[in-house]
N, CA, C and O atoms as CSV, one atom per row, in Angstrom:
chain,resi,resn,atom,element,x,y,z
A,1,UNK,N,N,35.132,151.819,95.476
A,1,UNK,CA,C,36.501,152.252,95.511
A,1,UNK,C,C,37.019,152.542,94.108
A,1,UNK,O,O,37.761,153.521,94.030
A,2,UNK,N,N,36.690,151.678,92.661
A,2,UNK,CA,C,36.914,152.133,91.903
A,2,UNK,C,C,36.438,153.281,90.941
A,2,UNK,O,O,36.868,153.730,89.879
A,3,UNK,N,N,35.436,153.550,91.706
A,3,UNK,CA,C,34.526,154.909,91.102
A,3,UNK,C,C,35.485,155.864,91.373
A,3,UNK,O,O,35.734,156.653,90.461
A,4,UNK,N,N,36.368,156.030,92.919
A,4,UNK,CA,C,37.236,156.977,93.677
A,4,UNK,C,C,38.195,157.248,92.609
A,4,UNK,O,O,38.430,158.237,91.914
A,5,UNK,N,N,38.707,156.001,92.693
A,5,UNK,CA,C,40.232,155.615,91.770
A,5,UNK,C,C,40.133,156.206,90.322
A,5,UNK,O,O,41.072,156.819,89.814
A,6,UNK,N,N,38.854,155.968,89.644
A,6,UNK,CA,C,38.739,156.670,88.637
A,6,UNK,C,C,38.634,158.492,88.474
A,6,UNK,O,O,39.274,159.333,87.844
A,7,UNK,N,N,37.706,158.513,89.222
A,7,UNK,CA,C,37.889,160.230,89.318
A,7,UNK,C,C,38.777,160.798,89.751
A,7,UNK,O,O,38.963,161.988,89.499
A,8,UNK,N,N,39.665,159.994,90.624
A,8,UNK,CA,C,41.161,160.745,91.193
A,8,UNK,C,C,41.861,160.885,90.066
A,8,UNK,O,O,42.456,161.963,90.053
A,9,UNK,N,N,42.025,160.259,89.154
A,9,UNK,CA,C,42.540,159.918,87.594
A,9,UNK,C,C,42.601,161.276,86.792
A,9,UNK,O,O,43.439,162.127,86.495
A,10,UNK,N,N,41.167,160.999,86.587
A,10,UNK,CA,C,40.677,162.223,85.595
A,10,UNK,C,C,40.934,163.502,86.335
A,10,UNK,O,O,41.143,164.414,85.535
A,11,UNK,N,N,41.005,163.984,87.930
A,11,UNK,CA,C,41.146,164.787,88.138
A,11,UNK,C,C,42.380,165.170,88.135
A,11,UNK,O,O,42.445,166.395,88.029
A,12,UNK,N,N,43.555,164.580,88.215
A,12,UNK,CA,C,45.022,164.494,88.139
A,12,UNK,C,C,45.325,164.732,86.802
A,12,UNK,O,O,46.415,165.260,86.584
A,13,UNK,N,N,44.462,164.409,85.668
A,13,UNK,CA,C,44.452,164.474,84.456
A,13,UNK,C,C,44.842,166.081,83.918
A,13,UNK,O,O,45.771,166.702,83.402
A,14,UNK,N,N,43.334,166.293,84.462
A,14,UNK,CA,C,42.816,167.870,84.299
A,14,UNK,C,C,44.174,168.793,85.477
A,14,UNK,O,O,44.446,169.963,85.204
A,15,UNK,N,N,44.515,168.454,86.068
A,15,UNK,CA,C,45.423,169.133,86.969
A,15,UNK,C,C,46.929,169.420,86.158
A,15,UNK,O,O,47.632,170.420,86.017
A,16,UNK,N,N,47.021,168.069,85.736
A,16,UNK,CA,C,48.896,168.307,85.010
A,16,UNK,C,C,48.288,168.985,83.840
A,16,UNK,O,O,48.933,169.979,83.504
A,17,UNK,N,N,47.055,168.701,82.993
A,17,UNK,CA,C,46.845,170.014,81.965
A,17,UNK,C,C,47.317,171.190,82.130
A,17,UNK,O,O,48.360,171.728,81.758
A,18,UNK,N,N,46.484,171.513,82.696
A,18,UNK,CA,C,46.936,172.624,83.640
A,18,UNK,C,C,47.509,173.391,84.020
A,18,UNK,O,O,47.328,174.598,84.181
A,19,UNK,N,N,48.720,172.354,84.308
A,19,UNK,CA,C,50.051,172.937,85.057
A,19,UNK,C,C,51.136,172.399,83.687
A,19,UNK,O,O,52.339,172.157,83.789
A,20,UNK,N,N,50.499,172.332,82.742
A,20,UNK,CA,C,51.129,171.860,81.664
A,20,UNK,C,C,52.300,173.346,80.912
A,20,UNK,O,O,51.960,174.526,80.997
A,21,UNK,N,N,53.604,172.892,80.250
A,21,UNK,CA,C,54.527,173.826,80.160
A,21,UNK,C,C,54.875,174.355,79.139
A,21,UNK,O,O,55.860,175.010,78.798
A,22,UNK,N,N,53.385,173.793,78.357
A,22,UNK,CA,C,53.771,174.285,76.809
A,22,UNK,C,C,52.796,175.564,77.146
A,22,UNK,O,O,51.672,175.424,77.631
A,23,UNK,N,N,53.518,177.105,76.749
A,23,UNK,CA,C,52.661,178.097,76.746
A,23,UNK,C,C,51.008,177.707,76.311
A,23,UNK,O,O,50.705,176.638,75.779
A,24,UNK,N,N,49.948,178.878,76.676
A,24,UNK,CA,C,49.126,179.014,76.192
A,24,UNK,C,C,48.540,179.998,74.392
A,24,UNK,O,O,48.574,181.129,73.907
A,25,UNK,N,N,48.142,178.808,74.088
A,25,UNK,CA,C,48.295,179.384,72.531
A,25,UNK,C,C,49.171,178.807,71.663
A,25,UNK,O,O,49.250,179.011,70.452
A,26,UNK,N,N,49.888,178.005,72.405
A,26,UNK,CA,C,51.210,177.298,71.352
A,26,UNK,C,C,50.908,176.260,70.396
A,26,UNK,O,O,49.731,176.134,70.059
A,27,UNK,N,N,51.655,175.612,69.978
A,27,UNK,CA,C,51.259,174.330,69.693
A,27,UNK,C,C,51.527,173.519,70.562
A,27,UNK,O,O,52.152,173.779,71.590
A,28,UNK,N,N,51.007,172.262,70.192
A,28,UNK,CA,C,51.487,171.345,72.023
A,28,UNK,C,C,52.506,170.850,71.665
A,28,UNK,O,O,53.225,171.055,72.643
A,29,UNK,N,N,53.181,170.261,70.849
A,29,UNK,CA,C,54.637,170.188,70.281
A,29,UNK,C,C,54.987,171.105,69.248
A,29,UNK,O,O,54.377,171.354,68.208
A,30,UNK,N,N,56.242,171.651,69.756
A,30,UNK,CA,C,56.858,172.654,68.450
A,30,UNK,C,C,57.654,171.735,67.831
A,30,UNK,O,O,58.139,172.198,66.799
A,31,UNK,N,N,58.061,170.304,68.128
A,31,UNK,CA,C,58.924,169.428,67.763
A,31,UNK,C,C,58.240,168.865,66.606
A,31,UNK,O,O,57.243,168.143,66.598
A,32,UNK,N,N,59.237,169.503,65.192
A,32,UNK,CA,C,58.179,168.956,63.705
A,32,UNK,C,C,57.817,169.534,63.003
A,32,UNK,O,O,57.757,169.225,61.813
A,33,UNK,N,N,57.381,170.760,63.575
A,33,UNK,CA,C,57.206,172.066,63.066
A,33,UNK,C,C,57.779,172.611,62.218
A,33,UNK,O,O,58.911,172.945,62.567
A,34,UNK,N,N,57.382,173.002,60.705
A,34,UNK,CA,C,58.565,174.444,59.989
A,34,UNK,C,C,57.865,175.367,59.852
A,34,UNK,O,O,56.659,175.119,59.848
A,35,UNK,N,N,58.208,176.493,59.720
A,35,UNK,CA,C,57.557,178.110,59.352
A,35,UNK,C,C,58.703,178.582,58.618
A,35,UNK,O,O,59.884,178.269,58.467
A,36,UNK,N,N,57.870,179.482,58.211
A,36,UNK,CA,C,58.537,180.783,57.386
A,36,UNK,C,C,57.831,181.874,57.704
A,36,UNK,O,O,56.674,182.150,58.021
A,37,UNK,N,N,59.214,182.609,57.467
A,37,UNK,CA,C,58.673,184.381,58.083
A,37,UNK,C,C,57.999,185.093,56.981
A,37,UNK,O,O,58.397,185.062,55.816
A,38,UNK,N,N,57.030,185.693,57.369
A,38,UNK,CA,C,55.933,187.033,56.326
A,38,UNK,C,C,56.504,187.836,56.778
A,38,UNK,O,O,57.090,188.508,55.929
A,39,UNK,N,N,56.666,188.171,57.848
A,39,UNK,CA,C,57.182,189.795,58.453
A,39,UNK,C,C,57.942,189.763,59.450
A,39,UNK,O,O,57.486,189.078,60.365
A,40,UNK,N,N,59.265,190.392,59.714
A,40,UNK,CA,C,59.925,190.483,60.893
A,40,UNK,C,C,60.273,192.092,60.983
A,40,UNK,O,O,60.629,192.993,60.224
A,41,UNK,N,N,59.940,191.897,62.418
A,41,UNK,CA,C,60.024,193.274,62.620
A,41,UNK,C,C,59.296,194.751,62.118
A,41,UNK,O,O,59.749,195.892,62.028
A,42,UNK,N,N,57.869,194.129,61.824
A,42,UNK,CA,C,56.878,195.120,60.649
A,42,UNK,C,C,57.273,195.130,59.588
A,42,UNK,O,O,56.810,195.988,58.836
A,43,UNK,N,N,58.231,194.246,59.102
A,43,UNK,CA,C,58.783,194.408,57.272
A,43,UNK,C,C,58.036,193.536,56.680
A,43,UNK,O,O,57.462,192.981,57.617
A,44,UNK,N,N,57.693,193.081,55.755
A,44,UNK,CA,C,57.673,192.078,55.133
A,44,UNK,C,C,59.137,191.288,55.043
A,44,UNK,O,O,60.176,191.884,55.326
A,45,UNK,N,N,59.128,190.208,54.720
A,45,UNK,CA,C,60.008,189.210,54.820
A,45,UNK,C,C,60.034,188.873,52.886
A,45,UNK,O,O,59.036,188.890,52.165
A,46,UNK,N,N,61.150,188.654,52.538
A,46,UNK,CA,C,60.964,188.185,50.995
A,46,UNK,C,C,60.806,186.754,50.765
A,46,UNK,O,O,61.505,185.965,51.400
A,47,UNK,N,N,60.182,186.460,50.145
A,47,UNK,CA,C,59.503,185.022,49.270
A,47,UNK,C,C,60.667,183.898,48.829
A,47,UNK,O,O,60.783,182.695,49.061
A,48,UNK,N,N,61.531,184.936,48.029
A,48,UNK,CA,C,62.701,184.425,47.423
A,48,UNK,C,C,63.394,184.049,48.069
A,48,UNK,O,O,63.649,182.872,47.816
A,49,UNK,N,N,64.200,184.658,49.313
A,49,UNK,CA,C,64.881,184.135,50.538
A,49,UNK,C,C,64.778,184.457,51.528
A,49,UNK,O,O,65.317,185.370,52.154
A,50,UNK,N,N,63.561,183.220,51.962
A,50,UNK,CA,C,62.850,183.118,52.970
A,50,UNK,C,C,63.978,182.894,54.115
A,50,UNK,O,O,65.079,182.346,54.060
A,51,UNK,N,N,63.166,183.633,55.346
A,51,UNK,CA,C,64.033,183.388,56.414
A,51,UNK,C,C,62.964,182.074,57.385
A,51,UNK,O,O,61.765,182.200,57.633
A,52,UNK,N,N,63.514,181.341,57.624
A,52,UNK,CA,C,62.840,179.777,58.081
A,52,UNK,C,C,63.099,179.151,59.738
A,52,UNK,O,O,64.198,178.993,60.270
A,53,UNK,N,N,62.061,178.929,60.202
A,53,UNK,CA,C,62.543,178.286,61.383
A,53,UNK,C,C,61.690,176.922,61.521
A,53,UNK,O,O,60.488,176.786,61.294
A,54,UNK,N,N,62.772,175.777,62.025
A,54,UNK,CA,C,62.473,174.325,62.538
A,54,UNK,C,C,62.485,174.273,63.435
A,54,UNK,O,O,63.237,175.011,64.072
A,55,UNK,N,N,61.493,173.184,64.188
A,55,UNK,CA,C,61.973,172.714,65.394
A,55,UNK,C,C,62.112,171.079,65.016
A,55,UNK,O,O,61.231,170.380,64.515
A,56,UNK,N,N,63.444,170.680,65.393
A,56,UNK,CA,C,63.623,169.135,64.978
A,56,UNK,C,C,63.604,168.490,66.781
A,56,UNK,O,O,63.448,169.210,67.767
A,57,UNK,N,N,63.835,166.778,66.802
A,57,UNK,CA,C,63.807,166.704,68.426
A,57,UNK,C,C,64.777,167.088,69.138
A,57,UNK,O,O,65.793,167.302,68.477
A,58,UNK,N,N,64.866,167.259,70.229
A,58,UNK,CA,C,65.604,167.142,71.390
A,58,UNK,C,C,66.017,168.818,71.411
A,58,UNK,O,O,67.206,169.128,71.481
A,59,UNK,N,N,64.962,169.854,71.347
A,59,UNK,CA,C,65.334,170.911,71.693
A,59,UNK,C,C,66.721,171.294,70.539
A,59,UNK,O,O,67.743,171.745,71.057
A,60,UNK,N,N,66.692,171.102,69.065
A,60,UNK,CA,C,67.359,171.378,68.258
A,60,UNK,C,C,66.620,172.533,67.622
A,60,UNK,O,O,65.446,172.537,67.994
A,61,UNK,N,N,66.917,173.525,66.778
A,61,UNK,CA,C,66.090,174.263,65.797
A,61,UNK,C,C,67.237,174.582,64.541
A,61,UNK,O,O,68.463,174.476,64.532
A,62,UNK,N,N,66.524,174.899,63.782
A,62,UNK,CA,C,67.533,175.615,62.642
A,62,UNK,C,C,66.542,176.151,61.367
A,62,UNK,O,O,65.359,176.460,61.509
A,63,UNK,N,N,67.261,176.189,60.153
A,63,UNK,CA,C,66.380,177.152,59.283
A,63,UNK,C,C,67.584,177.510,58.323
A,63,UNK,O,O,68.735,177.085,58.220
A,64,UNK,N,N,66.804,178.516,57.631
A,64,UNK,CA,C,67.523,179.490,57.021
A,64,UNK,C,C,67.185,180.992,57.786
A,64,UNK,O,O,66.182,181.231,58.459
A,65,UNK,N,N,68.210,181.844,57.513
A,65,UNK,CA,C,68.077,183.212,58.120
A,65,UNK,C,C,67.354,184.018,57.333
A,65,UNK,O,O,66.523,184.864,57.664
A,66,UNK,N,N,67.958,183.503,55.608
A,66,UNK,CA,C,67.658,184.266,54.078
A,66,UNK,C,C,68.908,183.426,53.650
A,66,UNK,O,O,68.993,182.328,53.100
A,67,UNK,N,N,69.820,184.289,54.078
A,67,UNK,CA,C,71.393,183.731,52.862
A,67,UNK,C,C,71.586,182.577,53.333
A,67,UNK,O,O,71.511,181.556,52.650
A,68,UNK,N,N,72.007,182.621,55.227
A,68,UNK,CA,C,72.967,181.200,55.374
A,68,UNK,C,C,71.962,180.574,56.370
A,68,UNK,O,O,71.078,181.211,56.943
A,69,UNK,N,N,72.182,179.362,56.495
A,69,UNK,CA,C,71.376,178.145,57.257
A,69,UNK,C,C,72.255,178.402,58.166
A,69,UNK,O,O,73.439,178.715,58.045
A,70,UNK,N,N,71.170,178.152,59.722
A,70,UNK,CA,C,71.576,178.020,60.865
A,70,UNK,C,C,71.350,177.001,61.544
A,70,UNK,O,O,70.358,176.366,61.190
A,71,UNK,N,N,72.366,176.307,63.074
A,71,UNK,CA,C,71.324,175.656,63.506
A,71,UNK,C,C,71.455,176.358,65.028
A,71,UNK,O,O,72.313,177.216,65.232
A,72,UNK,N,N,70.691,175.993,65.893
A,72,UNK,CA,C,70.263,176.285,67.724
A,72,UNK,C,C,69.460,175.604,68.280
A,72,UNK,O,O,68.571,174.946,67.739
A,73,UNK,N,N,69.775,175.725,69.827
A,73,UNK,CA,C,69.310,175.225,70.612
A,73,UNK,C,C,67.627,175.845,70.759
A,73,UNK,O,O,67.380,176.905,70.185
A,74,UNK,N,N,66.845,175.350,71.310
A,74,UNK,CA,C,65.334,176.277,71.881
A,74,UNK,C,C,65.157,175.397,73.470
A,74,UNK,O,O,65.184,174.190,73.713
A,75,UNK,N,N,65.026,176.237,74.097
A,75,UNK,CA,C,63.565,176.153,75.056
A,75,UNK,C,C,62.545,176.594,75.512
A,75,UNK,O,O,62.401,177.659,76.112
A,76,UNK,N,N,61.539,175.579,75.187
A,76,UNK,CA,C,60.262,176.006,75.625
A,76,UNK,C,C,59.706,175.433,77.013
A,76,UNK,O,O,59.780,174.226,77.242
A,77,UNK,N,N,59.036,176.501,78.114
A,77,UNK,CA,C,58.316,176.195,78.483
A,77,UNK,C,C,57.043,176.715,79.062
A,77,UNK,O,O,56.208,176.925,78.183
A,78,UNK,N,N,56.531,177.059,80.598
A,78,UNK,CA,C,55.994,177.658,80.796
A,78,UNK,C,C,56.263,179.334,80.748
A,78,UNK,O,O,55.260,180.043,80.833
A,79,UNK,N,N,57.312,179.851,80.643
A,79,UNK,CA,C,57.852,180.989,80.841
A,79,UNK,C,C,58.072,181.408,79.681
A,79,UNK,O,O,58.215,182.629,79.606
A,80,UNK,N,N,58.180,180.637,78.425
A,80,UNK,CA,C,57.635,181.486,77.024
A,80,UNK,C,C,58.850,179.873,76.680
A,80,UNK,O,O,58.926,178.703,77.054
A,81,UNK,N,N,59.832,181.138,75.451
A,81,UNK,CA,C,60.653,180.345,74.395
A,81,UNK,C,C,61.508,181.425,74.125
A,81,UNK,O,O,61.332,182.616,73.869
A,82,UNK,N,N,62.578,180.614,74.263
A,82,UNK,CA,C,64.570,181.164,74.124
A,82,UNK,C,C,65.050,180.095,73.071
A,82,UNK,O,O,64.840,178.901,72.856
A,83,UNK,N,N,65.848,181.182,72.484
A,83,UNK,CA,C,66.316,180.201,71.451
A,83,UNK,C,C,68.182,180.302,71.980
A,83,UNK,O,O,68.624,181.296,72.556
A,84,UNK,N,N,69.033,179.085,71.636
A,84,UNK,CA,C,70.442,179.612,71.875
A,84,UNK,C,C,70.794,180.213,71.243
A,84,UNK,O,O,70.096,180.818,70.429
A,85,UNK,N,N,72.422,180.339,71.371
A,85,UNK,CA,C,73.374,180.407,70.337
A,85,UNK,C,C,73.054,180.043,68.913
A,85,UNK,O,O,72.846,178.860,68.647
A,86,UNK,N,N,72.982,181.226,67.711
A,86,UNK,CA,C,73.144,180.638,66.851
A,86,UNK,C,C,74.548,180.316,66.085
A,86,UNK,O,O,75.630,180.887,66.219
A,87,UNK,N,N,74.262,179.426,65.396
A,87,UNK,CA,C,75.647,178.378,64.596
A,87,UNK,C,C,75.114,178.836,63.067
A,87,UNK,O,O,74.510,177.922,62.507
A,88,UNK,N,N,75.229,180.171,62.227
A,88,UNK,CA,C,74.959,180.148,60.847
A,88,UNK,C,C,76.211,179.711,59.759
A,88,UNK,O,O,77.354,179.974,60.133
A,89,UNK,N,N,76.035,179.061,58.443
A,89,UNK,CA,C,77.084,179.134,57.656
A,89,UNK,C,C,77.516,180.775,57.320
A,89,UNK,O,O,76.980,181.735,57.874
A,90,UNK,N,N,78.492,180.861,56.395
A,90,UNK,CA,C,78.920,182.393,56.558
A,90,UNK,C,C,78.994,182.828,54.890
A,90,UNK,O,O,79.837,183.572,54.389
A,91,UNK,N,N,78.221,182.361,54.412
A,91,UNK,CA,C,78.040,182.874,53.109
A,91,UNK,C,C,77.771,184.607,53.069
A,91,UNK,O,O,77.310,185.295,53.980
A,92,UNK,N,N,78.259,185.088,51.589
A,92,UNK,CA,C,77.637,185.970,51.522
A,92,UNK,C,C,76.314,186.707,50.560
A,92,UNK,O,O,76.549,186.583,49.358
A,93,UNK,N,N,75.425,187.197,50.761
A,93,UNK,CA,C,74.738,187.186,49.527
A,93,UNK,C,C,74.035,188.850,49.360
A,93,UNK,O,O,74.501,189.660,50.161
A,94,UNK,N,N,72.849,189.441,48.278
A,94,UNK,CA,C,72.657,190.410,47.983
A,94,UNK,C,C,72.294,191.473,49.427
A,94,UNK,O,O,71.537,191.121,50.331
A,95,UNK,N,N,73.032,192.833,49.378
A,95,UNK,CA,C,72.778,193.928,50.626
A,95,UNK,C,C,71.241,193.397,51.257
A,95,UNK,O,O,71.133,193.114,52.450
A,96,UNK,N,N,70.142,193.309,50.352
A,96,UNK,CA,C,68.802,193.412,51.296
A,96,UNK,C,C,68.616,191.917,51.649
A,96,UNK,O,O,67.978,191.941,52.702
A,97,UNK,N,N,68.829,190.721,51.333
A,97,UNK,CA,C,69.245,189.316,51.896
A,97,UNK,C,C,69.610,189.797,53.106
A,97,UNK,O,O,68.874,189.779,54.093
A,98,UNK,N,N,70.849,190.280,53.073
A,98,UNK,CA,C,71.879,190.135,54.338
A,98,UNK,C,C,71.020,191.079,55.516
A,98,UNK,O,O,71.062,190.919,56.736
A,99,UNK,N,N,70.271,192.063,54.784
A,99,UNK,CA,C,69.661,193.415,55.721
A,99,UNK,C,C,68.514,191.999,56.500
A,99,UNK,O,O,68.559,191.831,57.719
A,100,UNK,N,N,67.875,191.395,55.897
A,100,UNK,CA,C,66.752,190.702,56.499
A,100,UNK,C,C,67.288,189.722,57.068
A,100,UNK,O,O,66.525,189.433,57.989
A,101,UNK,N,N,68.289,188.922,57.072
A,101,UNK,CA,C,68.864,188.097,57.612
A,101,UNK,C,C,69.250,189.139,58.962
A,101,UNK,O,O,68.860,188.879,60.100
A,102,UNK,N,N,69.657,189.736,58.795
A,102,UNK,CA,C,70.550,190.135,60.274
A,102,UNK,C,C,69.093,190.779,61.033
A,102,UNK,O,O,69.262,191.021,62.229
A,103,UNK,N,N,67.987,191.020,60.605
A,103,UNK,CA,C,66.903,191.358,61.334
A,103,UNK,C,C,66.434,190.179,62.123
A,103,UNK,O,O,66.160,190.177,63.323
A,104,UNK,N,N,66.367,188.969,61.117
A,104,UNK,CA,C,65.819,187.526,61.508
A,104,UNK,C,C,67.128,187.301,62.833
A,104,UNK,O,O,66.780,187.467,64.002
A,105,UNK,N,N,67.878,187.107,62.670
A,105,UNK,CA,C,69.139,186.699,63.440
A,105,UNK,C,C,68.513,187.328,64.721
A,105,UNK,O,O,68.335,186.745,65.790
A,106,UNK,N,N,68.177,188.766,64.387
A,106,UNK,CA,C,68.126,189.467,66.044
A,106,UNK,C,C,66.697,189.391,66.514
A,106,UNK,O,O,66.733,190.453,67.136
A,107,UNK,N,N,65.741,189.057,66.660
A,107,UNK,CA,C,64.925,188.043,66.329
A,107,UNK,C,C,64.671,187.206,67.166
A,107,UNK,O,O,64.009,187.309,68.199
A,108,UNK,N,N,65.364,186.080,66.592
A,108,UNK,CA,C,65.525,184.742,67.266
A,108,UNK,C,C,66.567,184.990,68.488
A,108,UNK,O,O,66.634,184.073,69.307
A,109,UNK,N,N,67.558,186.366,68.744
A,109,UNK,CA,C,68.187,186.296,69.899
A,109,UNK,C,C,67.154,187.478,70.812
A,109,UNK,O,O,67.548,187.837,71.921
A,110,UNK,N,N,66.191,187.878,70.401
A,110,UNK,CA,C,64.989,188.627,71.725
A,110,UNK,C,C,63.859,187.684,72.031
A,110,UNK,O,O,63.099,187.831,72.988
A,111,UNK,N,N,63.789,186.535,71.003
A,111,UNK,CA,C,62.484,185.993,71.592
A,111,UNK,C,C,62.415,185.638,72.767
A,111,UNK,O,O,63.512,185.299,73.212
A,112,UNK,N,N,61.193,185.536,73.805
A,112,UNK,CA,C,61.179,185.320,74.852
A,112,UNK,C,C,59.755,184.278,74.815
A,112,UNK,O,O,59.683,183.420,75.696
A,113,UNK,N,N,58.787,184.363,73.922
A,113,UNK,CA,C,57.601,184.024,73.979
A,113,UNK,C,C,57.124,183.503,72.666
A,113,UNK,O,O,57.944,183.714,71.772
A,114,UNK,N,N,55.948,182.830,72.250
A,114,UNK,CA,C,55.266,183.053,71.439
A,114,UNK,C,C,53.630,182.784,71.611
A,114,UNK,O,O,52.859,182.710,72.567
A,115,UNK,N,N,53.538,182.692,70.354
A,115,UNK,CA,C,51.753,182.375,70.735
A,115,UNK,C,C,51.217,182.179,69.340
A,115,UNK,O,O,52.046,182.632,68.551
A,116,UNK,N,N,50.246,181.726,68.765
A,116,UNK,CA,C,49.626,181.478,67.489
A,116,UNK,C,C,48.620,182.708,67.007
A,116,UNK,O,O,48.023,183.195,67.967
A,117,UNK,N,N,48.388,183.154,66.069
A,117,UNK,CA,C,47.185,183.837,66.160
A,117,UNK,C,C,45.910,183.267,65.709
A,117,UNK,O,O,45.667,182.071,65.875
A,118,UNK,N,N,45.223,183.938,65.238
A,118,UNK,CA,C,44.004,183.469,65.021
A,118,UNK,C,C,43.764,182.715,63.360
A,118,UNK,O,O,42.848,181.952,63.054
A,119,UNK,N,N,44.955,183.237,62.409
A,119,UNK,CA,C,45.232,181.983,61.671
A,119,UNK,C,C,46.140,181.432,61.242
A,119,UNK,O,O,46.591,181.405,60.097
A,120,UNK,N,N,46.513,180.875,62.313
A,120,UNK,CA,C,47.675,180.021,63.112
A,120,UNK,C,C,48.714,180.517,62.571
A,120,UNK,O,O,49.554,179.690,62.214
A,121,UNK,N,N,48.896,181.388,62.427
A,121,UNK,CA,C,50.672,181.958,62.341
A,121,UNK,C,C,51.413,181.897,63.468
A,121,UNK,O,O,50.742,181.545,64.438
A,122,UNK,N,N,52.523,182.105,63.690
A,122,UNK,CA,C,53.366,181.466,64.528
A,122,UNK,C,C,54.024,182.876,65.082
A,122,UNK,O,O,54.765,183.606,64.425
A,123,UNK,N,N,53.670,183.049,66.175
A,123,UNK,CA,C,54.071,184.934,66.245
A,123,UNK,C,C,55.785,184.629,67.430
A,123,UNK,O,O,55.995,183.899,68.399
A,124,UNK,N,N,56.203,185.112,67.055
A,124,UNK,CA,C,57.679,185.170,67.772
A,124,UNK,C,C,57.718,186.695,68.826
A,124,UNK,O,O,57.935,187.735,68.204
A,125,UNK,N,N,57.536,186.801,70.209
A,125,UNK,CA,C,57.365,188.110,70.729
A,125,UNK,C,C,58.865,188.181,71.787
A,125,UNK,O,O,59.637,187.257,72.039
A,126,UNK,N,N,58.914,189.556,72.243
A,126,UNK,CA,C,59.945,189.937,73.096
A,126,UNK,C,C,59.751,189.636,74.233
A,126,UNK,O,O,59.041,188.688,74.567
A,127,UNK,N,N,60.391,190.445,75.065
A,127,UNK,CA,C,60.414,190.125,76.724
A,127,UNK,C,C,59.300,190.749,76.736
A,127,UNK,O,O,58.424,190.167,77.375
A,128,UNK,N,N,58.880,192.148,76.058
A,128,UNK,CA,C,57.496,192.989,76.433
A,128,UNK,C,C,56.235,192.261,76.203
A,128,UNK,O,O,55.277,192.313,76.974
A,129,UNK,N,N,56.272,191.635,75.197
A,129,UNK,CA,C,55.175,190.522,74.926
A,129,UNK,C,C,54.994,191.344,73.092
A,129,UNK,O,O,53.849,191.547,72.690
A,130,UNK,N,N,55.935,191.642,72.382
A,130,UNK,CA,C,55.759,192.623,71.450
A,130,UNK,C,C,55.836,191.701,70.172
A,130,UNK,O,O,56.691,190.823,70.286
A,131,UNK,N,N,55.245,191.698,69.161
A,131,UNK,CA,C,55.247,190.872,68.023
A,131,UNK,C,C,56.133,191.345,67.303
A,131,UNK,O,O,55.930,192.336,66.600
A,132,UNK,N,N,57.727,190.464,67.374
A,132,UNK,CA,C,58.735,190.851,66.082
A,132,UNK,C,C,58.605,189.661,65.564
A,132,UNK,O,O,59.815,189.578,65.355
A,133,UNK,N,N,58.245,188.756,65.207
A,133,UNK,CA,C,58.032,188.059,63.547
A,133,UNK,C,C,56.805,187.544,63.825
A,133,UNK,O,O,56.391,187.297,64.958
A,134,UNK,N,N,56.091,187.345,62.586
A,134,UNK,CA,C,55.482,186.523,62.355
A,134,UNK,C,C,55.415,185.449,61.021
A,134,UNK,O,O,55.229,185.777,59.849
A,135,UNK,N,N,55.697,183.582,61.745
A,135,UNK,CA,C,55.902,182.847,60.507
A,135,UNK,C,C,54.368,181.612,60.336
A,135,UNK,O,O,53.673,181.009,61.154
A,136,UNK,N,N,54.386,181.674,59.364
A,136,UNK,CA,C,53.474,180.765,58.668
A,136,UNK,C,C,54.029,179.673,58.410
A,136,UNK,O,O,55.163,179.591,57.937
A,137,UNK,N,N,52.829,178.089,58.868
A,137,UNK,CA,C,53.772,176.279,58.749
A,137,UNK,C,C,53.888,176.363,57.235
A,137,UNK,O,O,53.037,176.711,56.416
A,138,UNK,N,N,55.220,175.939,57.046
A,138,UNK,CA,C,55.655,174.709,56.212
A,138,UNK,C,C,55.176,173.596,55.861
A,138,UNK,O,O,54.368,173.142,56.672
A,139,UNK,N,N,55.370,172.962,54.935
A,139,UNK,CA,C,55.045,171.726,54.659
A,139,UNK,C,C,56.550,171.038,55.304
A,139,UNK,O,O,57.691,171.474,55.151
A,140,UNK,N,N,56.207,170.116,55.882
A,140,UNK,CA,C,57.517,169.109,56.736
A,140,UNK,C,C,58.646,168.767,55.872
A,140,UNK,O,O,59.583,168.102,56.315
């Protein structure tokens, strides 16, 4: 009986894997996570003011855009990743800052999905499944 009990286990195991709700390709927690953007939207992204995304707990995120720090809601699950409302400060700073910031901003309000690539960048896609950013981890 406990041979049963055991393999019912492991097979229940392998089943909620499975049916598990963190996309495929993700990380298994985004909770912890920082990146920074190389490219949004086929641009390059600038070095100097980086546009940044966190995931802290309880379905919090925030960052920088470029100029002003934001924070939002995310959810992830099986059906990709939505980010909320964003909450940015309202600074102002140089025309191409603000040009990449308001790219990043729109961005984080089409994501629908993501997925990692092959070295582990952090790809942010649309409803089409279309790659508008891609960010590289942070150090925590």
């Amino acid at each position: 009986m406990t041979r049963i009990h055991g393999a019912f286990a492991i097979l229940l195991t392998l089943m909620l894997a499975a049916c598990s709700t963190t996309p495929a390709g993700t990380p298994e927690r985004l909770e912890g996570t920082a990146w920074r953007a190389t490219a949004i939207d086929k641009q390059p992204a600038s070095a100097s003011s980086p546009s940044t995304l966190r995931f802290f707990d309880r379905q919090l995120a925030g960052g920088s855009l470029a100029c002003n720090a934001y924070s939002t809601t995310y959810f992830a699950d099986a059906s990709g990743l939505r980010f909320g409302f964003l909450a940015p400060t309202r600074e102002t700073c140089a025309a191409a800052v603000m040009e990449q910031e308001a790219r990043f901003s729109a961005v984080l309000a089409a994501t629908r999905g993501l997925r990692l690539d092959d070295q582990g960048a952090l790809l942010l896609l649309d409803a089409e499944g279309g790659t508008r950013a891609r960010l590289v981890p942070m150090a925590p």
